[in-house]
N, C-alpha and C positions, 0 to 999 in steps of 0.2 A: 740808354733805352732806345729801341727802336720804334719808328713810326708806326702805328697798323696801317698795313695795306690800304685799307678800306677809307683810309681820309690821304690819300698821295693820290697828286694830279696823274692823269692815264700815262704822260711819259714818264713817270720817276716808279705807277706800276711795272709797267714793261721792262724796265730796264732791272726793275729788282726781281720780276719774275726769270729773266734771263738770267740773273745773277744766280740763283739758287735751282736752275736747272744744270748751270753748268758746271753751281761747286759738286752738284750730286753726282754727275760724273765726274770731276777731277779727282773728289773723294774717293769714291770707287775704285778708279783708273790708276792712279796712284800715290793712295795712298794718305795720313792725315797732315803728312808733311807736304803736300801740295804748296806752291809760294802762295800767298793772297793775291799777290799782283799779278799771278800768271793765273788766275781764276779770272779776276777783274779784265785781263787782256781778252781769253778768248771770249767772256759776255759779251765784247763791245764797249765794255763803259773804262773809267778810268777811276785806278786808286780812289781817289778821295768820293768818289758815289759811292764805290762799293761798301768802304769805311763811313759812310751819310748814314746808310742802311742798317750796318752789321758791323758796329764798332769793335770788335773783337771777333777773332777765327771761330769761339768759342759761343758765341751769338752768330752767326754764319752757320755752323754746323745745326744748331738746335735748330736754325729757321728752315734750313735744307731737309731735317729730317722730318718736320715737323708739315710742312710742304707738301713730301711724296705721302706724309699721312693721310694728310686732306685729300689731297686727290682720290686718291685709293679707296677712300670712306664715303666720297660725296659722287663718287662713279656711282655708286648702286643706287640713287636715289635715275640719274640719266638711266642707267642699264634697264630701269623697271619701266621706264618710260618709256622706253623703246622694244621691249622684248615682251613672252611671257615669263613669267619670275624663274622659274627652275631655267631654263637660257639664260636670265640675266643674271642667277645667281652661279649658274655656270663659268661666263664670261666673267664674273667679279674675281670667281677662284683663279683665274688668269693672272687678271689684273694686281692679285694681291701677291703671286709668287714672284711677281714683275717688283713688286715691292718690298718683296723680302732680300731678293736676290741684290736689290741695291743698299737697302738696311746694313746686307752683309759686306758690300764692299765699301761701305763706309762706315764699318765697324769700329775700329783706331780710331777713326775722330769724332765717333762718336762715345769711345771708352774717354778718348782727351777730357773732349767736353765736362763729363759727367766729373772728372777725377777735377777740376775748376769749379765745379759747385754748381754746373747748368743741370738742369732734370728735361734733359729731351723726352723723356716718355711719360710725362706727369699723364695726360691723358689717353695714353696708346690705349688700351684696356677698353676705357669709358667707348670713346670714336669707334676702337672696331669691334665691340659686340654690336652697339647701334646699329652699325651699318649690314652685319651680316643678319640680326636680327630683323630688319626691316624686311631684306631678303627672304628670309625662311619665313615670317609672317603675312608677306606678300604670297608664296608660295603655298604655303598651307590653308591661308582663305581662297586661293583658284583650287583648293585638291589636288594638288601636282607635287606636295611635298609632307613629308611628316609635320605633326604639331608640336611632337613633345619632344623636341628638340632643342638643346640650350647652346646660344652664338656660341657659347666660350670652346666648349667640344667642339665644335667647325673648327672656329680657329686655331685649336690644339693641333687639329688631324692637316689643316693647309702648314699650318708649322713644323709635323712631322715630314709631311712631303718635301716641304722647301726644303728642311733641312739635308733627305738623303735623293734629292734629285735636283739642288742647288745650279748644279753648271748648266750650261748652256747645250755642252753634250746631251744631257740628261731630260732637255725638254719635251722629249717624244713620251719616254716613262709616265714623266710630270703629268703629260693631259692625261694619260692612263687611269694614272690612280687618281686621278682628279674626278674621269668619270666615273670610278668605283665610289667613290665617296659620293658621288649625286646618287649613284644608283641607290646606296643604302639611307638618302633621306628621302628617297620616293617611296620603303618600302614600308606597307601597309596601307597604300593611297589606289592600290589599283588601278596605276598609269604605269 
């Protein structure tokens, strides 16, 4: 069992947040057969932290995926903070193809994981309607976006995108239909 974050001294955070930024690109990069030790190398830390943190590849992967969830889910409470909602739900549809796209190359280790008996996505669902919900409820009480809109259809339609506009070629598309999809939750708001 791993520590929770949240009772680890600032240096053993740091060193595990480095830890699970970088398996999410090793994973990615290449592949679920990444060595553990060559994750642990380019963090900075050594074997046995990384193994402190994430006693198993299998526990490393749920934490890594589980990680860029968070992130991705607790932007839109910052993005509102900073922007007007239909912007900041704008800039969240970014933020989340950014997180599909990694989702996707660390797909293998995260089939591994699951075929070991980890459930990396027990909460995917719960986390990101929340957060797109906040968004559209944020936005539909300023009148800049529909009401009768349900998270889970957003995040259907950012899922169909990621899916056929995935590569990094395709990024230009990507914002395209990205703004099609804002335009059609402004419609009936008379903005």
């Amino acid at each position: 069992m791993t520590t929770p974050p949240s009772v680890l001294r600032a240096d053993a955070r740091r060193n595990r947040e480095r830890i699970l930024e970088t398996a999410v690109r090793a994973f990615a990069e290449k592949g679920a057969d990444v060595p553990i030790d060559a994750i642990a190398k380019a963090a900075g830390v050594g074997s046995a932290t990384l193994y402190r943190h994430f006693p198993t590849r299998e526990a490393l992967v749920e934490a890594a995926y589980r990680n860029e969830l968070a992130r991705v889910c607790d932007s839109a409470a910052e993005l509102l903070a900073d922007l007007p909602p239909d912007r900041a739900l704008r800039r969240w549809m970014d933020g989340f193809i950014d997180y599909l796209a990694a989702k996707e190359g660390m797909a293998d280790a995260l089939r591994a994981a699951v075929a070991s008996g980890a459930d990396p996505f027990a909460e995917t669902l719960d986390k990101l309607g929340a957060a797109i919900g906040s968004l559209l409820h944020a936005g539909a009480e300023a009148g800049l976006l529909r009401s009768d809109v349900d998270p889970f259809d957003v995040g259907l339609s950012l899922a169909g995108v990621a899916l056929i506009t995935g590569s990094p070629a395709q990024r230009e598309r990507s914002g395209r239909l990205l703004d099609l999809i804002l335009d059609g939750l402004r419609y009936g708001t008379d903005k």
